[in-house]
C-alpha positions as CSV (number, residue, x, y, z in Angstrom):
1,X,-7.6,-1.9,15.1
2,X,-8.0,-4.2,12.0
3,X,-5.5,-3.7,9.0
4,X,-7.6,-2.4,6.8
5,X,-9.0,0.2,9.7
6,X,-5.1,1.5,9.7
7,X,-5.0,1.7,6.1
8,X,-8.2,3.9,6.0
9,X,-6.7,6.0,8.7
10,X,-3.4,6.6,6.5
11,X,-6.0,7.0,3.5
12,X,-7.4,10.2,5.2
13,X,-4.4,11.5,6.7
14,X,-3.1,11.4,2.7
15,X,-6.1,12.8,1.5
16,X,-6.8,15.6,4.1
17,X,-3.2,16.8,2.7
18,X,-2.3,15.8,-0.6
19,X,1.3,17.5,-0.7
20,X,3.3,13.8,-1.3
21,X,0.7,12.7,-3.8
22,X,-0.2,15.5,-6.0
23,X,2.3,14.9,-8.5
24,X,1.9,11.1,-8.3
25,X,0.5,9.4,-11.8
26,X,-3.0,7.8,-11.4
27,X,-1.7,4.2,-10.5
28,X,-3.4,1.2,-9.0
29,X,-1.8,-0.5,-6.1
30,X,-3.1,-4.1,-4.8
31,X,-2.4,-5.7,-1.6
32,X,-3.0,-9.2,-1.5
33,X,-3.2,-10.0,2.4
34,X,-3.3,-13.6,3.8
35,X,-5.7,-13.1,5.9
36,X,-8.3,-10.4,5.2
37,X,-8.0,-10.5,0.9
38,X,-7.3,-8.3,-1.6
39,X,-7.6,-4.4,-1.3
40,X,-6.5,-1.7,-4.2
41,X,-5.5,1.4,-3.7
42,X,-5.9,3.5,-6.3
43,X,-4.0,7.0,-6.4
44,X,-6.2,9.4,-8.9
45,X,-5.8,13.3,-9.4
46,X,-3.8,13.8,-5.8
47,X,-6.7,11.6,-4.3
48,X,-6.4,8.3,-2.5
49,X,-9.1,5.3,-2.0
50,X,-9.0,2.1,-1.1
51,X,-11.5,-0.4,-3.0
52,X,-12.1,-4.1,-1.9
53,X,-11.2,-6.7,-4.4
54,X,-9.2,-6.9,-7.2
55,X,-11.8,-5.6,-10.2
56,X,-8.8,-3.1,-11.6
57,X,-5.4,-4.1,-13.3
58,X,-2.8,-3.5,-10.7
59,X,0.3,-2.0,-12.0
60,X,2.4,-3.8,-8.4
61,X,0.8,-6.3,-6.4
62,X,1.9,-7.3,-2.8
63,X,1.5,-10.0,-1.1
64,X,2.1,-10.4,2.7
65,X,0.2,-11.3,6.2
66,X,-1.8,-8.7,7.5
67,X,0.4,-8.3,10.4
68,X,3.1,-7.4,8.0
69,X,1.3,-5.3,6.1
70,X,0.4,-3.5,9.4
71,X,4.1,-3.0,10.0
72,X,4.4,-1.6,6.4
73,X,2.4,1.0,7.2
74,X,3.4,1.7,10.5
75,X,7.0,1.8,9.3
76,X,8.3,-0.8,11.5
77,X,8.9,-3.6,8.4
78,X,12.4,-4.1,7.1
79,X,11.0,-5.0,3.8
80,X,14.1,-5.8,2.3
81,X,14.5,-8.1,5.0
82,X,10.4,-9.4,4.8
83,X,11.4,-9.7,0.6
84,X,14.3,-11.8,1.5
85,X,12.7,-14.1,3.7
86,X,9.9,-14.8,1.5
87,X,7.5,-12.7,3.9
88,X,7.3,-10.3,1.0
89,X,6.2,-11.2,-2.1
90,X,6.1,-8.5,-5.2
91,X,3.8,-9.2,-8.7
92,X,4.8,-6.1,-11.3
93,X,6.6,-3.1,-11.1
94,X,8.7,-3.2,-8.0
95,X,10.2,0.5,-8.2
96,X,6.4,1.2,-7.4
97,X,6.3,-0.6,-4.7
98,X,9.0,0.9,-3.3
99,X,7.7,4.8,-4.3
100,X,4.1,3.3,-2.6
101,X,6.6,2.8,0.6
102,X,7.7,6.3,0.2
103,X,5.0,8.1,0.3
104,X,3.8,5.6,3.6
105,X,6.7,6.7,5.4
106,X,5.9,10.8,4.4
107,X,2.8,10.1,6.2
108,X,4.1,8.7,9.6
């Protein structure tokens, strides 16, 4: 399964239950990935989607391999570990990135 195939799966599972989203802000997410480009995933009235490219102004931006992004949302990346070796990289606001981890890990 392709990275971006796991992140749609995680995409539905959030959507098909909203309860760790629906007091979330509308906020844009982007995920710059090494291998496959940039995705944004933009959280909107307790809804989630996922849009390819960068055409919106991300308020946190990652950037990592897709094989560590896979981990991210598997739960099995020690990001503070991936920031630290320069696996990790974070654009913007970074207590966002880690409330984006957050609400991953509710959905494991």
């Amino acid at each position: 399964m392709t990275v971006k195939a796991e992140l749609m799966t995680l995409v539905d599972k959030m959507n098909a239950d909203p309860i760790f989203i629906k007091d979330e802000k509308n906020r844009i997410y982007q995920v710059n990935l090494d291998e496959s480009g940039p995705v944004q995933i933009v959280v909107a009235d307790s809804q989630v989607r996922v849009v390819e490219g960068s055409s919106r102004e991300a308020e946190v931006i990652l950037n990592l391999s897709d094989e560590n992004f896979s981990k991210l949302l598997n739960d099995d990346l020690n990001t503070t570990m991936a920031f630290m070796k320069g696996q990790l990289k974070i654009e913007g606001k970074i207590g966002l990135a880690l409330k984006l981890q957050e609400i991953v890990n509710k959905y494991q």
